[in-house]
BAROMAR-458813 format. One record per residue: residue number from 1; residue in one letter; z, x, y of N, C-alpha, C in turn. Coordinates in steps of 0.001 Angstrom, whole numbers. Example, Ala and Ser with C-alpha at 12.3 -4.5 7.8 and 13.67 -1.06 7.14 Angstrom:
% BAROMAR-458813
+-----+------+---------+---------+---------+---------+---------+---------+---------+---------+---------+
| pos | code |     n_z |     n_x |     n_y |    ca_z |    ca_x |    ca_y |     c_z |     c_x |     c_y |
+-----+------+---------+---------+---------+---------+---------+---------+---------+---------+---------+
|   1 |    A |    7800 |   13190 |   -5690 |    7800 |   12300 |   -4500 |    7800 |   13200 |   -3300 |
|   2 |    S |    7080 |   12850 |   -2250 |    7140 |   13670 |   -1060 |    7870 |   12900 |      30 |
+-----+------+---------+---------+---------+---------+---------+---------+---------+---------+---------+
% end
This chain:
% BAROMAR-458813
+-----+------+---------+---------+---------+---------+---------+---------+---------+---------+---------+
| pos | code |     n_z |     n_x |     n_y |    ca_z |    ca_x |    ca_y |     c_z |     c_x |     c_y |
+-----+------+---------+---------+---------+---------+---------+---------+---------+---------+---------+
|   1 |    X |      67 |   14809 |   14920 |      -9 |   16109 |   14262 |     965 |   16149 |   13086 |
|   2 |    X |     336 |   17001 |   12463 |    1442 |   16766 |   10692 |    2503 |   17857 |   11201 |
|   3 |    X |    2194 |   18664 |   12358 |    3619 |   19529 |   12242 |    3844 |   19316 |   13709 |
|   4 |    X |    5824 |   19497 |   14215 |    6193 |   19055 |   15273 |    7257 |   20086 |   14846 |
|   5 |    X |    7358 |   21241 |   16428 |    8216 |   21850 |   16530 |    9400 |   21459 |   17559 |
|   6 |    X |   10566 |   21792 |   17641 |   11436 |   21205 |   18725 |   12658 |   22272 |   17700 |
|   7 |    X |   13045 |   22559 |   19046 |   14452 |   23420 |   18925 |   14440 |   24629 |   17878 |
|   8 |    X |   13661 |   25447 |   17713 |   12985 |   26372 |   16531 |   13199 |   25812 |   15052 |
|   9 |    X |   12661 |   24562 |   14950 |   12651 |   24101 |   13814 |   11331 |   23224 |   13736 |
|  10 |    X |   10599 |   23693 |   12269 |    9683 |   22807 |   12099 |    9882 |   22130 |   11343 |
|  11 |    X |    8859 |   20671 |   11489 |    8984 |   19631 |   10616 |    7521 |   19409 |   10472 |
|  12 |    X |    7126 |   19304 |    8847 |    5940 |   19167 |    8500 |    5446 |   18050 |    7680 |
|  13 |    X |    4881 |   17377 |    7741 |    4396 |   16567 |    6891 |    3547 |   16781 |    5904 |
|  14 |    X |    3517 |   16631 |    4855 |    2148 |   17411 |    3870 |    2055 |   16291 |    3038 |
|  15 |    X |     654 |   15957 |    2970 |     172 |   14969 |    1875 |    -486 |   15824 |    1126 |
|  16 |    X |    -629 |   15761 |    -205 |   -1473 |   16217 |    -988 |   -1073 |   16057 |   -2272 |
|  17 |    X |   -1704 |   16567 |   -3377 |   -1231 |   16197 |   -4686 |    -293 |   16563 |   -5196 |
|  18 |    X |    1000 |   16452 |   -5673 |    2338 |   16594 |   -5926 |    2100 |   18255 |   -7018 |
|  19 |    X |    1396 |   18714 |   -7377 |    1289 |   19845 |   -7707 |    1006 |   21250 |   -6668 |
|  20 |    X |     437 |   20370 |   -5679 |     -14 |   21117 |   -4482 |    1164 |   21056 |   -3576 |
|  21 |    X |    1568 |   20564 |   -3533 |    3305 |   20155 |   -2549 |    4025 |   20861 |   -3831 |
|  22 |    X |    4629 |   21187 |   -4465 |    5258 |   22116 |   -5508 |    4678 |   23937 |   -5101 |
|  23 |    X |    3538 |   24003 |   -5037 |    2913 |   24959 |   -4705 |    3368 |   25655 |   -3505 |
|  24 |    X |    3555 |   24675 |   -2394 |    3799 |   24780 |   -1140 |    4884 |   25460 |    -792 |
|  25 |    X |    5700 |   24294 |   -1525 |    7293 |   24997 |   -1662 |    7543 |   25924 |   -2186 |
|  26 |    X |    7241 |   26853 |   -3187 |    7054 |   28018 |   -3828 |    6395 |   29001 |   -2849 |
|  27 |    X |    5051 |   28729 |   -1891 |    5349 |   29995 |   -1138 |    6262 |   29897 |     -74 |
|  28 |    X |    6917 |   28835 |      97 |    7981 |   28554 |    1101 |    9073 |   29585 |     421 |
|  29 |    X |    9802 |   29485 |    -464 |   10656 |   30432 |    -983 |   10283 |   31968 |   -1047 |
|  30 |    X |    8886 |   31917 |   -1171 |    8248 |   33347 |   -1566 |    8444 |   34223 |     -77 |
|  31 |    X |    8754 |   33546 |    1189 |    8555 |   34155 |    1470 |    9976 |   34131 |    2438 |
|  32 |    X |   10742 |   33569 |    1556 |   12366 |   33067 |    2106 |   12648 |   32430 |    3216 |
|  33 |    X |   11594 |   31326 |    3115 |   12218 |   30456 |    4243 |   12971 |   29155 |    4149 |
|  34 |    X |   13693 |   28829 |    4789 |   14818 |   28231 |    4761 |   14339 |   26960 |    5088 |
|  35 |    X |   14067 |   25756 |    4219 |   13853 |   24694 |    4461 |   14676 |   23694 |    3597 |
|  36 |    X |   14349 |   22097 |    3712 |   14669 |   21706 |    2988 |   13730 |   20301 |    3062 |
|  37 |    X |   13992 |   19455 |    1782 |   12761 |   18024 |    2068 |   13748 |   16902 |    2380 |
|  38 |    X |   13013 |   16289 |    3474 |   13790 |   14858 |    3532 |   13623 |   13783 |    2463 |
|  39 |    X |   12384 |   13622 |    2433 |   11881 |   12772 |    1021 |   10806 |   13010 |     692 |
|  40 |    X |   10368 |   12380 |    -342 |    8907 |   12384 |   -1400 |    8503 |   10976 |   -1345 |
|  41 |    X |    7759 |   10899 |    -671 |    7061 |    9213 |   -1041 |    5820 |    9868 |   -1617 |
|  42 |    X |    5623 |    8844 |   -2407 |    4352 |    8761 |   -3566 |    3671 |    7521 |   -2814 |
|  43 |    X |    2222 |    8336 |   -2490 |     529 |    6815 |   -2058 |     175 |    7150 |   -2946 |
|  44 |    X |    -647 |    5815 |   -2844 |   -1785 |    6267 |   -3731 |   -3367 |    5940 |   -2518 |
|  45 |    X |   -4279 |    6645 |   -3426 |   -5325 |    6486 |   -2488 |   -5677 |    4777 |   -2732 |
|  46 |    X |   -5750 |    3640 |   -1900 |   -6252 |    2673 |   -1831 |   -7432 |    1870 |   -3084 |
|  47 |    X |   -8091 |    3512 |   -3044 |   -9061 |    3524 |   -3933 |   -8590 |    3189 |   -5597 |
|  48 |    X |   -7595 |    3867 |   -5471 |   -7265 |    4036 |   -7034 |   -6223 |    2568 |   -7470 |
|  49 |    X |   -5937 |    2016 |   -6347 |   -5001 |     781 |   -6372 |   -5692 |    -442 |   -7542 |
|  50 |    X |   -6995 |    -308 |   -6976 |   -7495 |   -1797 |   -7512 |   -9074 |   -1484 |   -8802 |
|  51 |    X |   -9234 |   -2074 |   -9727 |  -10090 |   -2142 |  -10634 |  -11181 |   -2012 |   -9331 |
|  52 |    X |  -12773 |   -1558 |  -10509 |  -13935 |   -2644 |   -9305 |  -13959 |   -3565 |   -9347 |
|  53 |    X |  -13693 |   -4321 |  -10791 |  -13321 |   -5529 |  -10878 |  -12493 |   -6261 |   -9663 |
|  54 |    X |  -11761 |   -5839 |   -9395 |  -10874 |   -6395 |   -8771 |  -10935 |   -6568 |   -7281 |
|  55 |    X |  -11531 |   -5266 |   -6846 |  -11553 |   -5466 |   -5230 |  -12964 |   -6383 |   -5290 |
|  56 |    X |  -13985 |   -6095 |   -6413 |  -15042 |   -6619 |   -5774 |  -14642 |   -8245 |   -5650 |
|  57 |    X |  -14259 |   -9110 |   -6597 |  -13320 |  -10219 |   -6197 |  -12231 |  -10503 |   -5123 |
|  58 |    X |  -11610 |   -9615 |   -4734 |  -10806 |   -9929 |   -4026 |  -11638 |   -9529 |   -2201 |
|  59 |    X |  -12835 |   -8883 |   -2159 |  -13735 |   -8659 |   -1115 |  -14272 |  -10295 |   -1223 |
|  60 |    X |  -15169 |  -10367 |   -2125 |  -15568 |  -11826 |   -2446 |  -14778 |  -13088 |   -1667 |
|  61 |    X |  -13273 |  -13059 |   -2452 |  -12095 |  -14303 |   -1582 |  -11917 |  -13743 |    -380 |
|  62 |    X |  -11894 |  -12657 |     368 |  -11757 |  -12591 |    1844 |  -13000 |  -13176 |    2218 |
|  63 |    X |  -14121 |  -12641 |    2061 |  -15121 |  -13144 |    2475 |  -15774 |  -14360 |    2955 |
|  64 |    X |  -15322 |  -14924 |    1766 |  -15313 |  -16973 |    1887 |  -14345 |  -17371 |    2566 |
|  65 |    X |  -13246 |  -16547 |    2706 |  -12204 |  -17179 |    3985 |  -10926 |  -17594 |    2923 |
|  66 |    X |  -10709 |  -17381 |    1628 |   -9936 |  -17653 |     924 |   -8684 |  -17418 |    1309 |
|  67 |    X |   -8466 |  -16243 |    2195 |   -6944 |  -15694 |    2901 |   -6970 |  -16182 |    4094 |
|  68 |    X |   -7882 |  -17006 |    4766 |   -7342 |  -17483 |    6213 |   -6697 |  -18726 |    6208 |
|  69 |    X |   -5980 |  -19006 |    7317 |   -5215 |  -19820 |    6970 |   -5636 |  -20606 |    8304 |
|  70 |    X |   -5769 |  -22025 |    8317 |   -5672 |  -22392 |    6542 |   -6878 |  -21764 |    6076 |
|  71 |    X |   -6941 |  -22057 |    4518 |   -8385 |  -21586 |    3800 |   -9332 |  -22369 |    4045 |
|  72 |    X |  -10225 |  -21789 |    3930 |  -11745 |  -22143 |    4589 |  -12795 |  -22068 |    3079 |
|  73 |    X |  -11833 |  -21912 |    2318 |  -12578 |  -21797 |     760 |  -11257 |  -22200 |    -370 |
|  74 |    X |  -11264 |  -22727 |   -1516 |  -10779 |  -23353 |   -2693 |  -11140 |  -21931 |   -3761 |
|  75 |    X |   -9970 |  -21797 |   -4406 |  -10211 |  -20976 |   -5366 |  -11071 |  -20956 |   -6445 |
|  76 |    X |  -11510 |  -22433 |   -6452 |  -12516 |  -22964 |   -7304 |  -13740 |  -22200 |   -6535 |
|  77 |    X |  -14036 |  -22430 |   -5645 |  -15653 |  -21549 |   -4670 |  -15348 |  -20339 |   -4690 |
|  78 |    X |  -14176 |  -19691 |   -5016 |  -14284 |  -18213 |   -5179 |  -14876 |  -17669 |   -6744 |
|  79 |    X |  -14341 |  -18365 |   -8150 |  -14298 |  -18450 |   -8735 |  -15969 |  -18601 |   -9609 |
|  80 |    X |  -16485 |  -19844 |   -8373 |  -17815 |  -20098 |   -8866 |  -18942 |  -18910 |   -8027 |
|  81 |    X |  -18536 |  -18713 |   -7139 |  -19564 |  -17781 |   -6368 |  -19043 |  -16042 |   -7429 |
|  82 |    X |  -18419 |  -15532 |   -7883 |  -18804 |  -14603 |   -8481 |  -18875 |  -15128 |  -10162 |
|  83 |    X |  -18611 |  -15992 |  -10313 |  -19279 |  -16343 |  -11988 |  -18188 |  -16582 |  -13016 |
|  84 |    X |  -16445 |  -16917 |  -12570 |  -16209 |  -16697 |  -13792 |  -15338 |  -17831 |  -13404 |
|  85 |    X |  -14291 |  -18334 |  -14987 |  -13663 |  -19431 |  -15012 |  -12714 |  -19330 |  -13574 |
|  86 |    X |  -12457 |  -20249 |  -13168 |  -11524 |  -20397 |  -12299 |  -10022 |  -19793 |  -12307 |
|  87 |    X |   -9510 |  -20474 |  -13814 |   -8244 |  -19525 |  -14433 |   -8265 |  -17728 |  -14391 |
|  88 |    X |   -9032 |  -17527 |  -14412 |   -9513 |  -16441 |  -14530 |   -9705 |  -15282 |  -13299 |
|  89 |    X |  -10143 |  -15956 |  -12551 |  -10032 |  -15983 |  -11047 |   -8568 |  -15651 |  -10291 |
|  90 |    X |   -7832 |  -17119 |  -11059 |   -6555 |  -17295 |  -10554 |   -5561 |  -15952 |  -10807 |
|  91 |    X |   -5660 |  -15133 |  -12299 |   -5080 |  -14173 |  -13083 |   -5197 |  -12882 |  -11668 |
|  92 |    X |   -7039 |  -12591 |  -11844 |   -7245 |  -11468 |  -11467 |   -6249 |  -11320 |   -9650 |
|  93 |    X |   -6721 |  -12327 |   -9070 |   -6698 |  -12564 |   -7573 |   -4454 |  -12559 |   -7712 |
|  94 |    X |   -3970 |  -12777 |   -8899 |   -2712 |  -12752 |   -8815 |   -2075 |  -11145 |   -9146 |
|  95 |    X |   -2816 |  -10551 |   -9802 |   -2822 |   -9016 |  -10318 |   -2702 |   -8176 |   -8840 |
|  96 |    X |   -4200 |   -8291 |   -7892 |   -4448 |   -8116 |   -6869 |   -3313 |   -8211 |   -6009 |
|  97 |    X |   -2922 |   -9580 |   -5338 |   -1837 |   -9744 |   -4784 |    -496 |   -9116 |   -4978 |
|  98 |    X |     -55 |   -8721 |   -6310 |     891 |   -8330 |   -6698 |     800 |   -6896 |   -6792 |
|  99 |    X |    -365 |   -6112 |   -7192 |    -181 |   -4499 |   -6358 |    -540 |   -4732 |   -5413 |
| 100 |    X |   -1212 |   -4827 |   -4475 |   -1065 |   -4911 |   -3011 |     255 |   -4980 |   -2257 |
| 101 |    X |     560 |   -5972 |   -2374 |    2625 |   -6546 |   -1708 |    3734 |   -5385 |   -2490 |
| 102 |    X |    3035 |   -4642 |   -4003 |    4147 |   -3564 |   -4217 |    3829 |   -2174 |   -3692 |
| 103 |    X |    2720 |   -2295 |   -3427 |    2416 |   -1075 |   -2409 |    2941 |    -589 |   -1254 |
| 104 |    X |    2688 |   -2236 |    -510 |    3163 |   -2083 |     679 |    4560 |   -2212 |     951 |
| 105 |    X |    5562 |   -2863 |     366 |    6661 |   -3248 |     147 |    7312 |   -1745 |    -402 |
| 106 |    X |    6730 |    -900 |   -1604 |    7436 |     430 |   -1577 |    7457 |    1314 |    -458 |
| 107 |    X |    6585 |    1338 |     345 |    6647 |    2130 |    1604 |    7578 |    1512 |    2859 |
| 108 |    X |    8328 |     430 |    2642 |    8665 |    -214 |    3802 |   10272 |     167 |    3391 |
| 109 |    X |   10908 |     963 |    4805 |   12692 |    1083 |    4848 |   13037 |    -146 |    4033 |
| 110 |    X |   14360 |      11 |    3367 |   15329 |   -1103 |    2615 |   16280 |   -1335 |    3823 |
| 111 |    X |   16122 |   -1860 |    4727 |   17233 |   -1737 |    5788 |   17469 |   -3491 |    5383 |
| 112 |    X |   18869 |   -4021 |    5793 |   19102 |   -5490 |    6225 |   18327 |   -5828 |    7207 |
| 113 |    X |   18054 |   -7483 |    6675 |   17132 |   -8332 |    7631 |   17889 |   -9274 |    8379 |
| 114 |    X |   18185 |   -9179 |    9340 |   18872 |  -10844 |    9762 |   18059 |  -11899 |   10247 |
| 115 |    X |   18767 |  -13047 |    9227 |   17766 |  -14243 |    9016 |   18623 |  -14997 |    9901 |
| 116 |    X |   17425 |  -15944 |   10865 |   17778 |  -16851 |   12058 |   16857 |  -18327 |   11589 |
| 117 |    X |   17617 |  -18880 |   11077 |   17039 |  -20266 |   10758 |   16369 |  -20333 |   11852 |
| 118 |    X |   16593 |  -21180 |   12648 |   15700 |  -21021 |   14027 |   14677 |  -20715 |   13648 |
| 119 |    X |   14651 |  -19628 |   13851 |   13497 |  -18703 |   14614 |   12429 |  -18911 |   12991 |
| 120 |    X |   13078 |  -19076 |   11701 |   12301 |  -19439 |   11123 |   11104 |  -20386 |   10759 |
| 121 |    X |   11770 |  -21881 |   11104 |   11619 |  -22938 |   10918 |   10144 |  -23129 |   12287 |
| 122 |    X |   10326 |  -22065 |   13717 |    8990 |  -21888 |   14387 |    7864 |  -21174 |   14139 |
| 123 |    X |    8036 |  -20301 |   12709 |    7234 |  -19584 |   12507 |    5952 |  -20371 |   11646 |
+-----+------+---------+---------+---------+---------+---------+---------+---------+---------+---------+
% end
């Protein structure tokens, strides 16, 4: 549930368009209530992340198995099955990768990681 009461205090979650969350807060004052925000994270809809260009290629390399590991397809067979130079391929599918991992990577706590050789070297 987007809202959770405990101890006469609510906590709400609200997604919506940052004009509409401005809005919110304004009848929040309007009607003098006493809140305050923990944070503002900014999504975006998934949708709006990637060209068509882009997902339809990057649907394409999942498809052929290009992300399994190991790969089950050469970037060259991704490249040739939707029609374009390989380099080209290589650009878009690197664009892709790189909003994707900053997407997900902005939503993720900055906390310290502790690194265990070990435990690396089995992964």
């Amino acid at each position: 549930m987007p809202v959770e009461i405990a101890n006469g205090t609510a906590r709400i979650d609200v997604t919506a368009p940052h004009e509409r969350v401005a809005e919110f807060g304004r009848m929040l004052r309007g009607v003098d209530a006493n809140f305050h925000v923990e944070y503002v994270q900014q999504r975006l809809n998934p949708d709006e992340l990637l060209t068509d260009r882009q997902r339809e290629i990057l649907l394409e390399a999942v498809d052929l198995g290009y992300y399994e590991v190991p790969r089950t397809c050469t970037l060259t067979e991704v490249a040739d099955h939707v029609g374009i130079p390989k380099s080209t391929c290589s650009e878009v599918l690197q664009r892709v990768e790189r909003t994707v991992v900053r997407e997900f990577v902005d939503g993720l706590p900055r906390t310290p990681i502790s690194f265990d050789a070990e435990t690396a070297r089995d992964s």
